[in-house]
Every structure is written in C-alpha cells, then in structure tokens.
N, C-alpha and C positions, 0 to 999 in steps of 0.2 A: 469454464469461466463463471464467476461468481452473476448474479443475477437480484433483480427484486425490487419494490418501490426505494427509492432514494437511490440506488446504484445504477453509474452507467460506464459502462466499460467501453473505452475508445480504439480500435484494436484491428489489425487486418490477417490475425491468425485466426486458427478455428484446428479444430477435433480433428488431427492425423496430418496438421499441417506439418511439412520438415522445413526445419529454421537453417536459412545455407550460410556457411561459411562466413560469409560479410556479412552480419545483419545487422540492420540499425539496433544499438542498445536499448531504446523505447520498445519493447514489444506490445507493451498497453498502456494505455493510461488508466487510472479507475477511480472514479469520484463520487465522494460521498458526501448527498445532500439531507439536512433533517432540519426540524422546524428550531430544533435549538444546535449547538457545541457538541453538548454529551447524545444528543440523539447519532448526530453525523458520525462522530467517534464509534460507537459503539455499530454503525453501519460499514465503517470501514475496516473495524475491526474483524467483524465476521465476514467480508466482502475477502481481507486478504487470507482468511483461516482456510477460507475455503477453495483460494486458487490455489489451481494446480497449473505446472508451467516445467515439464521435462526437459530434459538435453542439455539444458544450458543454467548458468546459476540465475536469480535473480535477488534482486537487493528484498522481496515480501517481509522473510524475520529482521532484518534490518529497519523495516516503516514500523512492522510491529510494537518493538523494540519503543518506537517512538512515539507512537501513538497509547500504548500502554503505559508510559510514562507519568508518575503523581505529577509534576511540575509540568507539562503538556496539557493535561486531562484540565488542569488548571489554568491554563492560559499564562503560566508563569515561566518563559523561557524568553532568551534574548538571540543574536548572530553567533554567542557564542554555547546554546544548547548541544548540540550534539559534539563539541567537543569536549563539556564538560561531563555532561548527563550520559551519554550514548556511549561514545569512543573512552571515557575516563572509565569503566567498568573493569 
C-alpha cells in the first residue's frame, strides 16, 4: 500500500491477505490531501502508481486515467466527464 504525508489509505487488507470469494468491491479507499488542487493530484497520482493489489482486478488505471486528465488537472469537467473524456477514448 502506497503510504506518506498527504496519504491515507482506509483499508482492512494487508500483505498476504486472501480476498475470499464475496468480497466487498471497496477493498480501500485512498485519499489525497495537499495544500493546493495540483499538490493533491499529483499525491494521488503517485499514491495509485504505486499500489499494488493482486488477485482480483481493480478500477487504479481507470482513476489514473482521470486524474491525469488536461480537463480534470483543470478543474474543467462536469456529470458528464467520464463519459465524454474517459469512456469516449
């Protein structure tokens, strides 16, 4: 799990856990605080670069995806972002 000032990861897995069969789809949360936009950005970028999270798929290159975004990075997105910007690709 990704760690460090501004990062906090909300999560009840941990190193050699096995994810069983039913699992809740949340396996973490991870939130990125900074004094500005582009600080936080740029902490949750490297926060999800650097998760690792085996076995099972997770949406990381999907938030990527959207957080690396020119029109995000900008604060210029509306309800219909990610079907324009994200999924129109």
């Amino acid at each position: 799990m990704p760690g460090g000032n501004g990062i906090r990861i909300d999560t009840a897995i941990y190193d050699e856990y096995t994810i069983p069969p039913n699992y809740d789809s949340m396996l973490a949360k991870i939130i990125a605080h900074g004094t500005t936009r582009g600080e936080a950005i740029a902490k949750m970028k490297r926060a999800l670069e650097e998760l690792v999270i085996e076995g099972v798929d997770t949406n990381a290159d999907f938030l990527l995806k959207i957080i690396t975004n020119y029109d995000f990075i900008r604060g210029n997105y509306d309800t219909s972002f990610i079907e324009k910007e994200i999924l129109g690709d």
